[in-house]
Each structure stands twice: as structure tokens, then as C-alpha cells.
DOZA-46617 format. One line per 3 residues: number of its first residue (from 1); for each residue x, y, z of N, C-alpha, C. Coordinates in steps of 0.2 Angstrom, whole numbers, m for minus. Layout:
NUM) X:Y:Z:X:Y:Z:X:Y:Z; ...
This chain:
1) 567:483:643:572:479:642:571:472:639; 574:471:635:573:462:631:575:456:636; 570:454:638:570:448:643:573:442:639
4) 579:442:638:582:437:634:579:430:635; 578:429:642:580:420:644:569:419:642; 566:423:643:560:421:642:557:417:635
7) 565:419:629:563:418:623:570:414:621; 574:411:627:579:406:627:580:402:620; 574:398:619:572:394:614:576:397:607
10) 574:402:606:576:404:601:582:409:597; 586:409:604:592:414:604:600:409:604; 603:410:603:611:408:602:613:412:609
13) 620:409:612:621:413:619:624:420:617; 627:420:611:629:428:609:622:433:610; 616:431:608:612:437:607:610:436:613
16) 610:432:621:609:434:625:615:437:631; 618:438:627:626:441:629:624:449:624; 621:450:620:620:457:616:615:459:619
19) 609:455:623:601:459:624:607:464:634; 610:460:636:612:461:643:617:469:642; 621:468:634:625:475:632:619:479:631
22) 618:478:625:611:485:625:607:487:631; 603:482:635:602:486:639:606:493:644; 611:489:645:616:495:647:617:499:646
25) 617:500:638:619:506:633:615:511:633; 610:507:631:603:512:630:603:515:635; 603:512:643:602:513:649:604:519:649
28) 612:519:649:617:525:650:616:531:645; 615:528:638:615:534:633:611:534:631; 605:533:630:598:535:628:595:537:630
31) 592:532:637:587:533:640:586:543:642; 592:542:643:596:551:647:594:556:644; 591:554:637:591:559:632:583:563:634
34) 582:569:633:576:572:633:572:571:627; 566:571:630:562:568:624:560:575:621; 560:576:616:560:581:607:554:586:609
37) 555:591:610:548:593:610:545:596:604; 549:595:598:545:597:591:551:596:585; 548:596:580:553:594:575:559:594:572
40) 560:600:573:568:603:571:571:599:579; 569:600:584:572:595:589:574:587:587; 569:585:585:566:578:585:574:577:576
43) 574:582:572:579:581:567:586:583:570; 588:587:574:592:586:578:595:580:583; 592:580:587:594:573:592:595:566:588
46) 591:566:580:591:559:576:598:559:575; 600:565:571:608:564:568:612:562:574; 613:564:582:615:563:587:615:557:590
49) 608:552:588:607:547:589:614:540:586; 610:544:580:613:540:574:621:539:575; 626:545:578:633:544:579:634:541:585
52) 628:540:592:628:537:599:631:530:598; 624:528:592:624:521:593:630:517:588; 633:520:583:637:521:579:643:518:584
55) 645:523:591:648:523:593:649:517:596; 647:513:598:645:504:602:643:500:595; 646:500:589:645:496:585:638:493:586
58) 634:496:585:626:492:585:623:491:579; 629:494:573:624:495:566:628:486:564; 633:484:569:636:477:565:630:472:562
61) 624:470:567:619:465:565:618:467:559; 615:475:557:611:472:550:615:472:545; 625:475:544:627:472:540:626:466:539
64) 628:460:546:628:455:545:620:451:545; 615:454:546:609:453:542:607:447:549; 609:447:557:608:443:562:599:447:562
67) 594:445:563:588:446:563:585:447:571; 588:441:574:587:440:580:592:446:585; 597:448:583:600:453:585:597:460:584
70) 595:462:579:593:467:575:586:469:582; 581:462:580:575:462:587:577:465:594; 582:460:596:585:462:603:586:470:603
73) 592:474:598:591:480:597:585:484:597; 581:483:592:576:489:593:569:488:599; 571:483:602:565:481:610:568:484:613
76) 574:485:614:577:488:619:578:497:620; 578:496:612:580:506:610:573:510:612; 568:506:610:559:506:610:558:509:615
79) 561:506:622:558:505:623:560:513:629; 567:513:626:569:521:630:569:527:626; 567:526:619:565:531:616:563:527:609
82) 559:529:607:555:526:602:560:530:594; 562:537:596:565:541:591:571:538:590; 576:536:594:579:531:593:579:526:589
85) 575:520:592:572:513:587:571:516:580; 569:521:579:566:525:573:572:526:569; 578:529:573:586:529:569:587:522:567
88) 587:519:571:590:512:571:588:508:566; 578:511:564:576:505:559:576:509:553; 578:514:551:580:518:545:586:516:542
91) 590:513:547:597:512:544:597:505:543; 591:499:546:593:495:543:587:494:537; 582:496:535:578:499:530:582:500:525
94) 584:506:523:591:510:519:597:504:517; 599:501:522:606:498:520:603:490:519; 597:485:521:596:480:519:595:479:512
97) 594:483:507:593:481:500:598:482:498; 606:485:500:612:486:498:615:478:502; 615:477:509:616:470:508:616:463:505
100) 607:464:503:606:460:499:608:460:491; 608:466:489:608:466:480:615:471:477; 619:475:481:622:480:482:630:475:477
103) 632:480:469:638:478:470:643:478:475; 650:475:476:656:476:479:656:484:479; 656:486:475:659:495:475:652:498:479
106) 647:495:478:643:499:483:642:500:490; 645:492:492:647:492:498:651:492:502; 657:493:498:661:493:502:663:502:502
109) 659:504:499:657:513:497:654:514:504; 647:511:505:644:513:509:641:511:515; 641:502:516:639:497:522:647:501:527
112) 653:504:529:659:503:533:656:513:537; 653:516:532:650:524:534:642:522:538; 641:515:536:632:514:539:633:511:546
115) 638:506:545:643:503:552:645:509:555; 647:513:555:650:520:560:648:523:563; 639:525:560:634:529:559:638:537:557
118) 640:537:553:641:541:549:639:543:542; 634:537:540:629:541:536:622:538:538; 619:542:534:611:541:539:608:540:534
121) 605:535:535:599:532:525:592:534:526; 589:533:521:580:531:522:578:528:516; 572:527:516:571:520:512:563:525:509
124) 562:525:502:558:529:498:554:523:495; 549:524:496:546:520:493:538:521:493; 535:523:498:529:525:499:527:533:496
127) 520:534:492:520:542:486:512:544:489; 510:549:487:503:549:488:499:546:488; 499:541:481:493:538:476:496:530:475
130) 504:528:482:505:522:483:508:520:489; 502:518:491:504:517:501:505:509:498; 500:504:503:497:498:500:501:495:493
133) 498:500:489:496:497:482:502:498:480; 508:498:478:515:499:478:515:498:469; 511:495:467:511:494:459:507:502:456
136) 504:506:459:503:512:458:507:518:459; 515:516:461:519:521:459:518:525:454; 521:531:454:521:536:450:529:537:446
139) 531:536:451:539:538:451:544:537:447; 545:537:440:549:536:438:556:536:434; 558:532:431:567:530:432:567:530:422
142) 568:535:418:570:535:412:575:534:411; 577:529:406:585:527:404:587:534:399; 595:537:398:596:541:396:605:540:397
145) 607:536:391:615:532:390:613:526:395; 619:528:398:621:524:404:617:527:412; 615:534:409:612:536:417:603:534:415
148) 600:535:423:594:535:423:592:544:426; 584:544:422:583:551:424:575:551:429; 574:554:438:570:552:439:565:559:442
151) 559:556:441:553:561:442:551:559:445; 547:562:452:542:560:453:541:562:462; 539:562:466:537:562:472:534:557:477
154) 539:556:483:538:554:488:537:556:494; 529:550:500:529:556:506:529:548:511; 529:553:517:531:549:523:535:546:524
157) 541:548:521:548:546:521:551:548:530; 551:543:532:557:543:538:567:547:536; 566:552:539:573:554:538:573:559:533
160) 568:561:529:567:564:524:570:572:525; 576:572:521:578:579:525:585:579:528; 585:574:531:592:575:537:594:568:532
163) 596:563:528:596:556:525:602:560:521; 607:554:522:613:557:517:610:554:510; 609:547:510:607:541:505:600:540:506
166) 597:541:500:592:536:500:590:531:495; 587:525:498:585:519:495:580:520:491; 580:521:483:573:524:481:569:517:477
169) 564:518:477:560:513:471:555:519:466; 558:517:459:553:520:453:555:515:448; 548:518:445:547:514:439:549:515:432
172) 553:510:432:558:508:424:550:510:419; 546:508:419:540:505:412:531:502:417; 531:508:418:525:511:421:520:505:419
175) 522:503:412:515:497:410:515:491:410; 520:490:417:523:484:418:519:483:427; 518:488:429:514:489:436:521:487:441
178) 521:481:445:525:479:450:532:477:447; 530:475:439:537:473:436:542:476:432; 536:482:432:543:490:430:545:492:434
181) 547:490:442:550:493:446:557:491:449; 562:498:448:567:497:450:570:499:456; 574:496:459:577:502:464:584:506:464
184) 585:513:467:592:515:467:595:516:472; 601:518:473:603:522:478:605:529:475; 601:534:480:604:541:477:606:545:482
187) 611:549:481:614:554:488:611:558:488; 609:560:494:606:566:496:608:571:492; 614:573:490:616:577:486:615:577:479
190) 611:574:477:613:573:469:606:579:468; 610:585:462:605:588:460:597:585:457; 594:587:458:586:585:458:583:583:462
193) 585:581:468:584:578:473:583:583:479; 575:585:479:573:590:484:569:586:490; 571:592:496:567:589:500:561:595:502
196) 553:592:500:547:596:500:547:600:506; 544:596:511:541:599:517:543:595:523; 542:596:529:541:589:533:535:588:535
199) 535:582:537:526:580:541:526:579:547; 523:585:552:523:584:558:518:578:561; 523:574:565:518:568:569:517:570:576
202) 512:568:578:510:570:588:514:568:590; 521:562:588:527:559:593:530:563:588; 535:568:591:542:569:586:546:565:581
205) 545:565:576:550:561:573:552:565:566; 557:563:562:557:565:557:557:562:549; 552:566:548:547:563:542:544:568:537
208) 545:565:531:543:572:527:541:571:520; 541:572:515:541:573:508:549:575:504; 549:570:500:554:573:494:550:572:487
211) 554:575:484:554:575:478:560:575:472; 558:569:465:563:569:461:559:577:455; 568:579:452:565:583:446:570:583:442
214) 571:579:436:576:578:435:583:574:435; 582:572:440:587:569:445:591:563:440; 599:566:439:599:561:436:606:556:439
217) 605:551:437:609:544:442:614:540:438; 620:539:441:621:534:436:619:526:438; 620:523:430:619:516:428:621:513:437
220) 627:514:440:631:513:444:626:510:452; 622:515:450:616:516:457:609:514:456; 610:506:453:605:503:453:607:497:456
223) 603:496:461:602:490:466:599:484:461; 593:486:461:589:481:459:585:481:450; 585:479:444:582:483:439:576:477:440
226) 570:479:434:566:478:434:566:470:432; 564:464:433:558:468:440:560:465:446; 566:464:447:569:462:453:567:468:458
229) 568:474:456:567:479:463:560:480:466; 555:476:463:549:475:466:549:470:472; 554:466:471:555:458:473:561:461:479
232) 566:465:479:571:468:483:567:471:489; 561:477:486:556:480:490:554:472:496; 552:470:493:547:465:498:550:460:501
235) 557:455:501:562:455:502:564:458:510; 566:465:507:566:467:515:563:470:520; 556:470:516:551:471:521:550:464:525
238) 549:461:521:549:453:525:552:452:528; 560:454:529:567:453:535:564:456:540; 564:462:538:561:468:543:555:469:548
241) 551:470:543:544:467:548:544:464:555; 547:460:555:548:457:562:550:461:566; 554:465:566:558:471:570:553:476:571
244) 550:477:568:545:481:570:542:481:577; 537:475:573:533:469:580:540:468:585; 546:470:586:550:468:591:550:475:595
247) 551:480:593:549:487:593:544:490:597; 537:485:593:531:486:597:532:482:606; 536:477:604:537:475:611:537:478:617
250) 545:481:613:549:486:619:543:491:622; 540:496:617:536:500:620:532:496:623; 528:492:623:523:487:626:528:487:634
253) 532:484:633:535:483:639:537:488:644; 540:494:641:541:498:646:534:502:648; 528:501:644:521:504:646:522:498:653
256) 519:493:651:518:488:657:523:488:665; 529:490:662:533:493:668:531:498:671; 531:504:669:527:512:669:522:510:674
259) 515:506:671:511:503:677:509:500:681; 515:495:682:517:491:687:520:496:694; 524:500:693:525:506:696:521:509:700
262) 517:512:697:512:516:699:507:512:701; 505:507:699:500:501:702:501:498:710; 509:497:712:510:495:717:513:502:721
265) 511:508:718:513:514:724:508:517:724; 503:516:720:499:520:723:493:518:726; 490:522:731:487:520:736:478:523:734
268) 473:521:734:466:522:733:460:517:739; 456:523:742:453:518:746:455:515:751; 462:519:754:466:513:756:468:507:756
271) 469:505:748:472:500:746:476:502:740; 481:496:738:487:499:732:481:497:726; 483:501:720:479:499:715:477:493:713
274) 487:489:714:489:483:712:485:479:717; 483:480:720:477:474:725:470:472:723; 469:479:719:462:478:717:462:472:711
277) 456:469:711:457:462:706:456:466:697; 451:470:697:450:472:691:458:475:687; 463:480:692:470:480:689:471:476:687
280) 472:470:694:477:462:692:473:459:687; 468:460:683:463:457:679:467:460:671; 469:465:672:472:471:666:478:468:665
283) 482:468:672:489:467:673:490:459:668; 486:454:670:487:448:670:487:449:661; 483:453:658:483:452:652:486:454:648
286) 490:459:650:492:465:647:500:461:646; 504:457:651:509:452:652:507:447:648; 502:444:649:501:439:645:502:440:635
289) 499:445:633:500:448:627:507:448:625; 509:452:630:519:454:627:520:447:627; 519:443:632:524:439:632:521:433:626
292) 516:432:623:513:430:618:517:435:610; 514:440:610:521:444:604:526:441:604; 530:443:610:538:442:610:540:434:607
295) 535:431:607:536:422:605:537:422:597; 530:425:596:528:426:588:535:430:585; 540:435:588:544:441:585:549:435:582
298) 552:433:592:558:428:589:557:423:586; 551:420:584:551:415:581:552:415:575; 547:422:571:550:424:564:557:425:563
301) 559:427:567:567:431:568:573:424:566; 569:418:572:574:413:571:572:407:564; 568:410:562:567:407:556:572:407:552
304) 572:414:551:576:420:545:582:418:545; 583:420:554:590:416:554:594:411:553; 591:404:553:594:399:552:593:396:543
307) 590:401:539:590:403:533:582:400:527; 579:400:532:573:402:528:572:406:523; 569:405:515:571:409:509:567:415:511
310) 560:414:514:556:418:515:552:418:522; 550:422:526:545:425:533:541:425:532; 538:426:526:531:431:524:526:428:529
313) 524:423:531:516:422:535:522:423:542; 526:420:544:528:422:551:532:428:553; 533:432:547:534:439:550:528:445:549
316) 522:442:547:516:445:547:511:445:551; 511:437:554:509:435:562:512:440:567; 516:439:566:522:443:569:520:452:573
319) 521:455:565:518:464:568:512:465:566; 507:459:565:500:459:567:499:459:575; 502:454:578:498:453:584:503:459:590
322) 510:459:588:513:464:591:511:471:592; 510:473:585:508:479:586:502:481:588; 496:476:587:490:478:590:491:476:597
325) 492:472:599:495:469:607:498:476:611; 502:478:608:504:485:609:499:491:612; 496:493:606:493:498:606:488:495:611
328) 485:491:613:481:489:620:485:490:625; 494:486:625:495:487:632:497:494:635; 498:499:629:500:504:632:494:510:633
331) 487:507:631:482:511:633:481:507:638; 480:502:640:480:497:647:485:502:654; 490:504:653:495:507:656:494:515:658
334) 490:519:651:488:524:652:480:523:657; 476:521:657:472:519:662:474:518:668; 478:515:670:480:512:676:484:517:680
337) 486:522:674:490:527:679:487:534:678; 481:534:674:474:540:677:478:546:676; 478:550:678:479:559:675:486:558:672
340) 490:556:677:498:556:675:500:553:669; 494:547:665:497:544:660:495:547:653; 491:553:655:490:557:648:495:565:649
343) 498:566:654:503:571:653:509:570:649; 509:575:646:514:577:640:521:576:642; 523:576:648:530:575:648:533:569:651
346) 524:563:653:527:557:655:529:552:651; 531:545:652:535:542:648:529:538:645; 525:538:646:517:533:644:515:536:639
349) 513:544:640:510:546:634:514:548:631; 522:550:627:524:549:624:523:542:622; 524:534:623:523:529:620:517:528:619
352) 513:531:621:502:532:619:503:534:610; 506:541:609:506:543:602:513:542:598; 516:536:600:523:533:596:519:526:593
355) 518:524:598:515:515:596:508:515:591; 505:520:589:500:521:584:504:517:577; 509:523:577:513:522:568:513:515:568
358) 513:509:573:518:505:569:515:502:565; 506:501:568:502:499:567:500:498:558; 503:505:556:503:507:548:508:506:546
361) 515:506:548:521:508:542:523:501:541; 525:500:536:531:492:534:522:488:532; 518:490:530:509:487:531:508:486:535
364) 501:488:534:495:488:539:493:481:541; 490:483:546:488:478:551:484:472:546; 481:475:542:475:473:537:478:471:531
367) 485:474:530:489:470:522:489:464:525; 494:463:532:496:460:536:489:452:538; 485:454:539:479:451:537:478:446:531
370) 478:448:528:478:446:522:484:442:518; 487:444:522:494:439:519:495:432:523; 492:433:528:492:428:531:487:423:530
373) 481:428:530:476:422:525:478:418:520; 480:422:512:482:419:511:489:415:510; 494:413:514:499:409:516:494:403:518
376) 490:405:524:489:400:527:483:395:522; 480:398:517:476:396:512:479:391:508; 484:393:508:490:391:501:491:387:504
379) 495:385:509:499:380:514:492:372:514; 488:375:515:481:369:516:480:366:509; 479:371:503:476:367:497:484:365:495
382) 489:365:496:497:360:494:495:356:499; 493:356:505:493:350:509:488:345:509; 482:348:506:476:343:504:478:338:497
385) 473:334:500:474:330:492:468:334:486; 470:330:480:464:333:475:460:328:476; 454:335:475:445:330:476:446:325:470
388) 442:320:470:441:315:466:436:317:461
């Protein structure tokens, strides 16, 4: 649940009037849901998801691009089913490059079907030979008339398969690296446009491999040309990112519930575990971290909001400390609750082999590193004077 008033500072009353409805929702129509036991499952329940929350207008933030909203949503969805949040943050992945760069015709095409959840996006951008290194694309966007023609392959795409639209990035002029890149929007249906394999993950989700062959688009289904679409790409990772780390929360959160639980019922030695000091020594930290994240999330979040051009150092602060803060609290939680917290049908190990990914997608912990160095680098030598 998103403890709204803990993070008061940097909320407006409407999004503590939105943390109180989602929790509800999720409560009532979520949480209820059986957890996936394997893929075709895990791609079934997505589409189901996707029209749930469609149903209680929740895709309104990321039309309107509220950040802080958007957090309050996925800490909450996290935190009752991580496949969910996973919907949630594909459609705002998918449709924030069309907010930001998207003619009239495109949006008013496709932001009212993404509001509905009735269509389902993914965001293409990651290939074999370019995780990281995004200037190592392979993929590209041949002009031909007014249309583009595109080749190439994409993997560990979210939605891969079941995505009506996808938000692609290829490269206009391959010898331009990050400056020959463009982005499109292409329908799932448009001839060339195969979907390879899936890639099964230890947490159900759906995720896979496509591929372009051929594939040809028109002029019409360009977001972003070169080399704006390099600049579109990073952009909305920069918005985004912070949701992530908001995500990492939830699941942090609902682990530390999970163990609180169990901590104060169960009995050892004849005493509750929660009496023993070395627990309360775990416990003490494991709160302290969350509530530590949670500060760093909104704060990037209300930055963005109040209209900062860029986040970059503090929305990488951000799913640095959250997601690794995570993956502690929720191994913290499977310890404390001993045999039960590594059974397959509890709600801890489920979040055990969820909160892994977050560590990597949208960049790693270690891009995420590095960007902050240098930001915080940059910010010192503008603020130093020149040596004499």
C-alpha cells in the first residue's frame, strides 16, 4: 500500500486522494488474482489486466504525464501483483514517447484506445548486441518514398506477442551511432513484423523476441527522426525510471508486511520471533531503507512534476537505491519467514524472483551509477571557480 502521508511533502491532496482509491482497487481486483503459473498464463491474465485497470481510468496519469501519480500507481499494483505493475508500466513506456513527440493524428489515434486499456503497447528498444550500449543498434529504418523500410531484431521486449503497438527505435544512418536514431510507432499488424519466441523468466511475465523483415511504415509513424529519437528514447526513460524505483517499493513493502506477519505469529523457543533482538535488528533496517527509497522516488517524481526539463541524477538516485534496497528487503523477509518464504505458491517468493529484474531493465544499477557520478561531477566543476 502507498503510505501517502509519509511522503506528504511532496504530494498535492489529489494524489493522496489517488494513493487511498488504488489501494482499493488493486485490493478488490487484483490482489484476487491467482498468481501465473507459466507463460501462456502469465500472457493471458496481461490482456485481462490491461482492460481491469482500463476499467477505473488509471491509464489517465500517464496521458496527463502526472509522475507522482503514475509512482503512487505502480507501489501499489507491486505490490499485489508485480505482473500487473508490469502492465501498467508497458503502457506507460509505449504511449510516453507519443505524449511527448506524437503528432495530433497520432494521438488522438491512439492516447483515447491506451486510456481505455484497449490497446496494449511495448516499448522496443533493447537487441542482442545493444542492452547498455543503445548506439550499437543494429536495427534499421531505410527511407523508401515517403515510407520507411525496417530490419532488424529485438529481444527482451515486455509484451512481445500480445502488444497491439509498438514503440520501435532503429537506425536512420547507422554511421551516425546515437544520432542515427529514430523512433516509430508500428502495429502489431503491420506485415514484417514477427513475433520470434518468448523468453521464459522465473516470475511469469511476458516477454520475448521480435523481429523486423521488411517491415514497411509509413512516413506518418515517425515519433521522433534522427537524432531526436535517441534524445525521445532517454527522455522517457528519465520520466520513467523513477517508477520503477517506486515499484521496487511496493514489492519491498509488501515483503516487509509478509514478515511482520509472521514475525509477530510466530512463536520459537517460546518467544515470537518479533521479540528476538537480531529480527528487530533486520526489521529496524529493512523500514528504514523503504522508507529511505520512498523519499528519493517522490522526490524525483516531484521534481519532474513541478517542471524540471530533466531527472536524470535524481531519478537515477532514485532506482539505484530503491531497487537494490529492494532486493535486500525482500531477501530480509524471505529469511525471517524460513521454509515458508521460499515456497513457490507464497507471496515472498514470488516477489524473491520479481524484484531481481528491476535491478536491470530501464539500466542497470551500474549505468545508474555512473550517471550519477557523472552529474554530481558536472554540478561541482560549474560550481567551482577556475584554478588560477
Amino acid at each position: 500500500m502507498p503510505d501517502a502521508h509519509s511522503i506528504r511533502a511532496f504530494l498535492d491532496s489529489r494524489h493522496i486522494e489517488l494513493a487511498e482509491r488504488i489501494e482499493r482497487f488493486s485490493a478488490e481486483r487484483i490482489a484476487t488474482l491467482p498468481l501465473p503459473a507459466d507463460d501462456p498464463t502469465a500472457r493471458r491474465q496481461a490482456r485481462e489486466i490491461l482492460a481491469v485497470l482500463g476499467t477505473g481510468d488509471w491509464y489517465s496519469p500517464i496521458i496527463d504525464q502526472d509522475l507522482r501519480a503514475i509512482a503512487l500507481i505502480r507501489e501499489a499494483l507491486a505490490a499485489d501483483s508485480p505482473l500487473a505493475d508490469a502492465v501498467y508500466a508497458l503502457q506507460a513506456l509505449g504511449s510516453t514517447p507519443v505524449v511527448l513527440a506524437g503528432s495530433d493524428d497520432l494521438k488522438s489515434w491512439l492516447l483515447p484506445r491506451i486510456a481505455a486499456g484497449e490497446l496494449m503497447t511495448a516499448f522496443a528498444m533493447t537487441e542482442p548486441d545493444a542492452g547498455s550500449d543503445v548506439a550499437a543498434m543494429k536495427t534499421t529504418a531505410t527511407r523508401n518514398g515517403s515510407d520507411y523500410v525496417l530490419n532488424g531484431r529485438k529481444t527482451f521486449i515486455s509484451n512481445a506477442g500480445i502488444a497491439d503497438s509498438y514503440t520501435v527505435f532503429a537506425s536512420i544512418d547507422p554511421s551516425q551511432g546515437r544520432k542515427g536514431i529514430a523512433c516509430f510507432v508500428v502495429s502489431a499488424e503491420t506485415p514484417g513484423l514477427e513475433f520470434v519466441k518468448p523468453q521464459i523468466m522465473s516470475a511469469p511475465h511476458p516477454l520475448g523476441e521480435i523481429q523486423f523483415v521488411d517491415c514497411v511504415v509509413p512516413g506518418s509513424a515517425v515519433l521522433a527522426a534522427a537524432p531526436d529519437g535517441f534524445k525521445l528514447g532517454l527522455r522517457t526513460l528519465d520520466r520513467l525510471r523513477t517508477t520503477v524505483a517506486a515499484a521496487a517499493c511496493g514489492m519491498a513493502a509488501r515483503a516487509l508486511r509478509e514478515a511482520l506477519n509472521h514475525a509477530t505469529r510466530r512463536e520459537q523457543f517460546g518467544t515470537k520471533l518479533a521479540d528476538f533482538q537480531l529480527t528487530q535488528a533486520r526489521i529496524a533496517t529493512m523500514a528504514t531503507e523503504l522508507a529511505a527509497a520512498r523519499l528519493l522516488v517522490y522526490r524525483a517524481a516531484w521534481e519532474s512534476d513541478r517542471g524540471a526539463a530533466r531527472v536524470t541524477m535524481e531519478s537515477a538516485m532514485a532506482k539505484a537505491f530503491a531497487t537494490e534496497a529492494a532486493q535486500r528487503i525482500v531477501d530480509g523477509a524471505v529469511q525471517i519467514l524460513g521454509g515458508k518464504g521460499v515456497l513457490v505458491d507464497h507471496p515472498v517468493d514470488h516477489l524473491y524472483r520479481s524484484v531481481r529484474a528491476l535491478r536491470i531493465y530501464e539500466g542497470t544499477t551500474e549505468v545508474q551509477q555512473l550517471t550519477i557520478a557523472g552529474q554530481v561531477i558536472k554540478r561541482h566543476r560549474e560550481a567551482s571557480p577556475p584554478e588560477c
